[in-house]
C-alpha positions as CSV (number, residue, x, y, z in Angstrom):
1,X,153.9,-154.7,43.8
2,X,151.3,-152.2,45.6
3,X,150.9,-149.0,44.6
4,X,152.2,-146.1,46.8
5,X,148.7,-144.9,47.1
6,X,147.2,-148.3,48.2
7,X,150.2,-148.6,50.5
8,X,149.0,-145.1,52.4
9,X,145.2,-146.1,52.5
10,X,146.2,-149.5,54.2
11,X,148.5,-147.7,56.8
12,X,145.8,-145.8,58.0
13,X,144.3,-149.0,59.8
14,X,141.1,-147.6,60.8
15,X,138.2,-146.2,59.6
16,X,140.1,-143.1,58.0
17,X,141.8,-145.9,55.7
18,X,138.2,-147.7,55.2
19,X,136.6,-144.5,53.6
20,X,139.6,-143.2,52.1
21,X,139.5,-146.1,49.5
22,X,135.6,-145.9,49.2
23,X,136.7,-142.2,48.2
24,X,139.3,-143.3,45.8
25,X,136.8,-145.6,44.5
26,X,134.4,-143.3,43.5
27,X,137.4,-140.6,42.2
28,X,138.8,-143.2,39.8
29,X,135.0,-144.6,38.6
30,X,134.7,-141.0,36.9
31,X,137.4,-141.1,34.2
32,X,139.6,-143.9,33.3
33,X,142.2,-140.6,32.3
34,X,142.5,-139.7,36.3
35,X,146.2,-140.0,37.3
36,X,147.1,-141.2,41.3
37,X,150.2,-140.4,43.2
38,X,151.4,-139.1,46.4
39,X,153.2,-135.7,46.5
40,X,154.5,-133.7,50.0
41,X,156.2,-135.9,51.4
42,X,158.1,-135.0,54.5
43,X,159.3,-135.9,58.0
44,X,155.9,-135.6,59.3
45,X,154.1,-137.6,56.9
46,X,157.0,-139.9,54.8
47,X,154.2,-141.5,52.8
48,X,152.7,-138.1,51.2
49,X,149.6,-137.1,49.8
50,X,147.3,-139.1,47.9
51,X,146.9,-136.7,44.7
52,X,144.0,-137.3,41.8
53,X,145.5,-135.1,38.7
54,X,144.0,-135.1,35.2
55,X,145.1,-132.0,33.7
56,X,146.5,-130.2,36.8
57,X,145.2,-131.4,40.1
58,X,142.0,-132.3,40.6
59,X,141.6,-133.0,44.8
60,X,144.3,-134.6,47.3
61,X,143.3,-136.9,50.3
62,X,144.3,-135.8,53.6
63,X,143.9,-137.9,56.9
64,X,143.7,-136.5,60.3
65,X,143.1,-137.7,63.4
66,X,139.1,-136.8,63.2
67,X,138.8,-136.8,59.5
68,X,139.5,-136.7,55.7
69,X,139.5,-134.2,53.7
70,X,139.2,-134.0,50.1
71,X,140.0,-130.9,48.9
72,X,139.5,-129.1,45.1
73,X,142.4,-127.2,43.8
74,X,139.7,-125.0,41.8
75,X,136.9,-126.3,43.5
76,X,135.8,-122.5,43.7
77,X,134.6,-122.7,40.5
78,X,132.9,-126.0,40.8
79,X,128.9,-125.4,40.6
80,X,128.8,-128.5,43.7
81,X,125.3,-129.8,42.4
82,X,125.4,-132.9,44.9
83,X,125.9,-130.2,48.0
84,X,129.3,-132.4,49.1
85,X,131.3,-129.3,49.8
86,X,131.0,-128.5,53.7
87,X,134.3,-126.3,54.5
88,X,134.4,-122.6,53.9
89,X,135.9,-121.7,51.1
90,X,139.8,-120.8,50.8
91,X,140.5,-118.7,47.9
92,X,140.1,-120.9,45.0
93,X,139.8,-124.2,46.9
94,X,137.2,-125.8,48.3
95,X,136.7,-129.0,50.6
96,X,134.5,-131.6,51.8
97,X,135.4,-133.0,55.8
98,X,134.3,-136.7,55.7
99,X,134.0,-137.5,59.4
100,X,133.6,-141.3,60.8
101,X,130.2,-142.1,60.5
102,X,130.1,-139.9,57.1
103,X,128.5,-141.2,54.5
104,X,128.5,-140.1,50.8
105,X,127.1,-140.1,47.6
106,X,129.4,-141.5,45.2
107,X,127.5,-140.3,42.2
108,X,127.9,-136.5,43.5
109,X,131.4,-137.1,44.7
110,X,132.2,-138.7,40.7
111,X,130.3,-135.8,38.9
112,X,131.9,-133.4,41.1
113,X,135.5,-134.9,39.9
114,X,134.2,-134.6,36.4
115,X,133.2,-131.3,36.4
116,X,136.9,-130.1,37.9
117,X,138.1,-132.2,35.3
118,X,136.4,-130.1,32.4
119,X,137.5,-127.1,34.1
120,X,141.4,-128.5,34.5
121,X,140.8,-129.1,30.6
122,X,138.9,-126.0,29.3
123,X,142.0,-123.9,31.4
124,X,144.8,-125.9,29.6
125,X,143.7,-125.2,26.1
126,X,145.5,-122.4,24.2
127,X,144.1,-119.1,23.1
């Protein structure tokens, strides 16, 4: 059986599809420990959100008609050492627009997702 995530990735049937699975790729290459699902689903998008969690959210996967974007639930307090973030910041969250002919670095990208994850686990630890 496929995987809810791997079932929204394939109906994108375009490039958004294409370079949201090299994205997953490189999200799920930086900790075995990282946790997939979707989550908002609604009338408007009945397949959800692909959602990366390991101890809280990490980043969700949205596709729009001109691009994906991967946002940081506390990617505020990310240090960003690979320079991927390229939207304004929103209050704590930060994101990166990956447009069609984007390209990436998927060694930023997984140290990026390592770094929130240390931050999702220093916050989570009592006292």
């Amino acid at each position: 059986m496929t995987d809810p995530v791997t079932i929204k990735i394939e109906s994108l049937n375009d490039w958004r599809g294409a370079l949201l699975a090299r994205i997953r790729r490189a999200i799920n290459d930086a900790d075995p420990g990282i946790i997939e699902e979707l989550k908002w689903r609604k009338a408007t998008n009945p397949l959800g959100v692909p959602t990366w969690s390991r101890g809280g959210i990490i980043c969700t996967g949205e596709s729009y008609k001109d691009k994906v974007k991967l946002t940081f639930m506390k990617g505020g307090a990310l240090d960003d050492p690979g320079k991927l973030f390229n939207v304004p910041a929103s209050g704590v969250r930060r994101a990166i627009d990956f447009t069609q002919d984007a390209s990436f670095d998927a060694v930023a990208l997984a140290t990026l997702v390592r770094e929130a994850i240390a931050l999702n686990l220093a916050s989570n630890k009592p006292g």
